[in-house]
C-alpha positions in Angstrom: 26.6 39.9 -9.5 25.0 36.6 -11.2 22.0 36.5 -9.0 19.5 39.5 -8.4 17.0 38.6 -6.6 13.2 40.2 -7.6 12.7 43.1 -5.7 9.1 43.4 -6.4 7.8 40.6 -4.0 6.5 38.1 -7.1 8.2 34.9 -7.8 10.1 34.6 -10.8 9.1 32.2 -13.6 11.9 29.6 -12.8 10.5 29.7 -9.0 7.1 29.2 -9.9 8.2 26.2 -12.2 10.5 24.7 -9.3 7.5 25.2 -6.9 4.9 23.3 -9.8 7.2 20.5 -10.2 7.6 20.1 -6.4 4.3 19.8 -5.4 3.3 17.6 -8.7 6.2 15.3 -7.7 4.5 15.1 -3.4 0.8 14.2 -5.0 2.7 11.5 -6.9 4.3 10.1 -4.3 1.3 9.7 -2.6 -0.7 8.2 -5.2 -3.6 6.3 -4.9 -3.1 2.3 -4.4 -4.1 -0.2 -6.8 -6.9 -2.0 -7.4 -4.8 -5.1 -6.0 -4.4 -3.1 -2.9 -7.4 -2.1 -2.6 -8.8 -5.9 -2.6 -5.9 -7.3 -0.4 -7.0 -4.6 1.9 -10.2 -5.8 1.9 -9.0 -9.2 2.2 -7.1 -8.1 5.5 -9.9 -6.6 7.3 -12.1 -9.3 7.4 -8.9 -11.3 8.4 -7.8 -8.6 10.9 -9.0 -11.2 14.0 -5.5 -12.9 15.2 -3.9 -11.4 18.0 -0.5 -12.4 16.8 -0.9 -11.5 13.3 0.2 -7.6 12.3 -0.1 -6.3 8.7 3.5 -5.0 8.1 2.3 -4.1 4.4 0.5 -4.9 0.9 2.5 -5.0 -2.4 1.1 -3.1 -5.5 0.5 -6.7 -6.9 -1.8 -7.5 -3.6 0.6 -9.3 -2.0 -0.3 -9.2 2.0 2.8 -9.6 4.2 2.3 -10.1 7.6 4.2 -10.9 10.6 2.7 -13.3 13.7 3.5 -16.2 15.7 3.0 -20.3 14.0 0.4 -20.4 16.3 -2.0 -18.5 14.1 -0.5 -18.7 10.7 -2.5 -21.4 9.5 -6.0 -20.3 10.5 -4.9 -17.1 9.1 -3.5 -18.5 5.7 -7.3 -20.2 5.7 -9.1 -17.1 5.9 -7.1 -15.6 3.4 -7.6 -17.9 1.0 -11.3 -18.0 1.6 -12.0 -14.5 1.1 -9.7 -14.9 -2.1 -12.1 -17.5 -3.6 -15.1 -15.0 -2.5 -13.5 -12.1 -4.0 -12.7 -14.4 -7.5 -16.9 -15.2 -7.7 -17.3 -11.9 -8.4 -13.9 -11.2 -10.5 -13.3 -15.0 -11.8 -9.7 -13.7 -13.4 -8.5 -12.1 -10.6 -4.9 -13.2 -9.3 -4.5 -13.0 -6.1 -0.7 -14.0 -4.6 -0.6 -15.8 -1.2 0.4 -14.0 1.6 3.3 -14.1 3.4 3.8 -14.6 7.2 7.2 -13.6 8.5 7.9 -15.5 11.9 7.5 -12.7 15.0 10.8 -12.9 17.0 10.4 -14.6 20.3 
């Protein structure tokens, strides 16, 4: 037979290796978000005010992408781009890329 299972109850050395690498691989996966994130995320919730405007996601660069109706896209873009020039007082070489607004299907 070329497998023989260990009959004593403990896991073998290439289990415990399999199961080490498993769970190292799941907390990587759920890593923590960047410091881009974390600012376009800020960004967002002091945005978060249109009715038509739903965060779909934010890109590791800080990229917001959002989808709404035209009707709201502008004064959203606004706010947006004003927190970005509050957030750059305190972090003058931060680069922050605009947002994008993905038309809502009618």
């Amino acid at each position: 037979m070329a497998y023989s299972p260990a009959t004593d109850g403990r896991l073998t050395t290439a289990r415990r290796l399999g199961i080490a690498v498993a769970l190292l691989a799941a907390g990587c996966l759920t890593g923590a978000q960047t410091m881009a994130q974390d600012l376009a995320y800020q960004r967002w919730q002091r945005c978060d005010t249109f009715s038509t405007i739903v965060l779909q996601r934010i890109n590791t660069d800080g990229r917001v992408i959002v989808a709404g109706r035209e009707t709201e896209q502008s004064q959203f873009l606004a706010c947006m781009a004003a927190e970005a020039r509050e957030q750059r007082r305190s972090k003058p070489d931060l680069i922050v890329p605009d947002p994008i607004v993905n038309p809502l299907p009618r």
